[in-house]
N, C-alpha and C positions, 0 to 999 in steps of 0.2 A: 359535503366536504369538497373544498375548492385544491386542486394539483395545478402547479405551474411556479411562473416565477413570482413571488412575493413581494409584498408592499420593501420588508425589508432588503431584499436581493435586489433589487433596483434603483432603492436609495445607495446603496453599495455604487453601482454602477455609474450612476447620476454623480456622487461625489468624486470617487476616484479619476472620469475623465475630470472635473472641474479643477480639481487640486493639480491633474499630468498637466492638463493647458498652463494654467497661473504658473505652475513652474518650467512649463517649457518651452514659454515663447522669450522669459527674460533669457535662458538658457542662448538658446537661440540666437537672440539680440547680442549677448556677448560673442558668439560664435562667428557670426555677419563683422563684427567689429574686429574680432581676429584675424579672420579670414583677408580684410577686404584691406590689409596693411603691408602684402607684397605688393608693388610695384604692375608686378605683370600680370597677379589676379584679373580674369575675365570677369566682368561684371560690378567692376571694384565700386563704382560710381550707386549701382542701387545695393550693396552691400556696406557701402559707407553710409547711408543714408539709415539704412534698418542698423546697422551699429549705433547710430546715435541719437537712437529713441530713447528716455529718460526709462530706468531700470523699474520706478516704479510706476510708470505711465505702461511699460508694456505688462508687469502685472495686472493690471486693473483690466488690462486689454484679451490679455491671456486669459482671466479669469470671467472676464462677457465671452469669452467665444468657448470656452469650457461650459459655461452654461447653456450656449445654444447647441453644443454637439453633445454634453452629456442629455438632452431631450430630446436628442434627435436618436443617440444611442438607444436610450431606454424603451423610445416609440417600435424604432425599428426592432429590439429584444421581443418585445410585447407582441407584436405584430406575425414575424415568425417560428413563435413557439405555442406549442398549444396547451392552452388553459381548459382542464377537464375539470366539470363542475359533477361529482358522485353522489347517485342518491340512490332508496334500494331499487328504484320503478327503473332508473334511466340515467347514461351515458351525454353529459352535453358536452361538447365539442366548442372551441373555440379556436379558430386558426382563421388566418391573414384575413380575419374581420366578418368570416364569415362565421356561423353557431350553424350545428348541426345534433339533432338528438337520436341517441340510438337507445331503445326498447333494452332493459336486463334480459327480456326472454328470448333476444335476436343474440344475443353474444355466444360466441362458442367457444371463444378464448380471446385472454388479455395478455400481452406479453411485450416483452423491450426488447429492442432490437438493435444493439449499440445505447444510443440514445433516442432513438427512435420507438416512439408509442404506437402498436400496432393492436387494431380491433378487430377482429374478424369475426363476421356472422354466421348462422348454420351453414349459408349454403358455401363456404369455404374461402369468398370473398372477404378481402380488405375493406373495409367498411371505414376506418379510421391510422393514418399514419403520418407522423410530424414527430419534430423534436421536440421532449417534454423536460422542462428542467424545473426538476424534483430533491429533494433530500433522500440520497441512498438507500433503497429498501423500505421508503415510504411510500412509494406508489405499489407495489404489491400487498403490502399490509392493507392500505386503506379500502384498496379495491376486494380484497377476501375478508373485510368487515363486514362488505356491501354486499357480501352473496355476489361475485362475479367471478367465471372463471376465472384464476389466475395460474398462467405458467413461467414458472422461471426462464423457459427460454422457448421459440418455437415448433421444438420439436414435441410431435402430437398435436398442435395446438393446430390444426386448421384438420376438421373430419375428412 
C-alpha cells in the first residue's frame, strides 16, 4: 500500500498553477497597461511595452509558462515529501530521491507529528521523519492494517 501524494493530487496541482498563469499573466498585461498611462509612472516605457502584448498572445504565453512551473511544482512536491510504500515485512521510505527500508520488527512506533511522519525504532531513535501528505486518518488506519505500531500522537511512542 503506497502513502503520499497521489497520481490525482498532483494533476490537481499541475492544472491549477497552468489555469493561475493563463490567467494571470493577461491579468497582468492589462495591469502594465493601466499602470503605465500616468505621465510620471517609473518605468512607463517597459510597462507600455508589456501593456500592449495582444490579450490572446499573452494567454498562450501564460499558459507555456503555467505548464513549465506547474512541472516544476509537482517535481518539487514530489521531491520533498515522502512517499511510504507499506507492506507487512517492511517500511520503504522515499524522500528527496533517496529510498530507505525499515524492518516491521525494528519499528516501536508510528506517529504524526504536525504533518510530519515520524518512525522510530527500538533503540528510541528517529529512524524516519518528513512531511507526509496523506488523506486524514488514512495513514494510521493503513499502517494498524499492516501490524505496525501506530500512535495517535508521540506520547509513549519512543521506549
Amino acid at each position: 500500500m503506497r502513502l503520499g501524494l497521489s497520481t490525482g493530487d498532483l494533476a490537481v496541482l499541475f492544472i491549477a498553477v497552468v489555469i493561475g498563469c493563463a490567467v494571470a499573466l493577461p491579468v497582468l498585461t492589462w495591469l502594465a497597461e493601466v499602470a503605465a498611462e500616468p505621465y510620471w509612472m517609473p518605468l512607463r516605457g517597459p510597462l507600455q511595452s508589456i501593456g500592449s502584448l495582444n490579450p490572446v498572445l499573452s494567454m498562450v504565453v501564460g499558459a507555456g509558462a503555467g505548464v513549465f512551473l506547474g512541472l516544476a511544482t509537482a517535481q518539487k512536491a514530489l521531491r520533498d515529501t515522502v512517499r511510504l510504500t507499506v507492506t507487512r515485512e517492511a517500511l520503504t521510505v522515499e524522500k528527496s530521491g533517496a529510498t530507505s527500508h525499515v524492518s516491521r520488527a525494528d519499528v516501536a512506533a508510528v506517529f504524526l507529528e504536525g504533518k510530519q511522519l515520524v518512525v522510530v525504532d527500538r533503540a528510541a531513535r528517529e529512524v524516519v521523519r518528513g512531511p507526509l501528505e496523506s488523506k486524514p486518518g488514512r495513514t494510521g488506519t493503513v499502517l494498524r492494517e499492516y501490524g505496525y505500531p501506530w500512535r495517535e500522537s508521540d506520547a509513549g511512542a519512543r521506549p
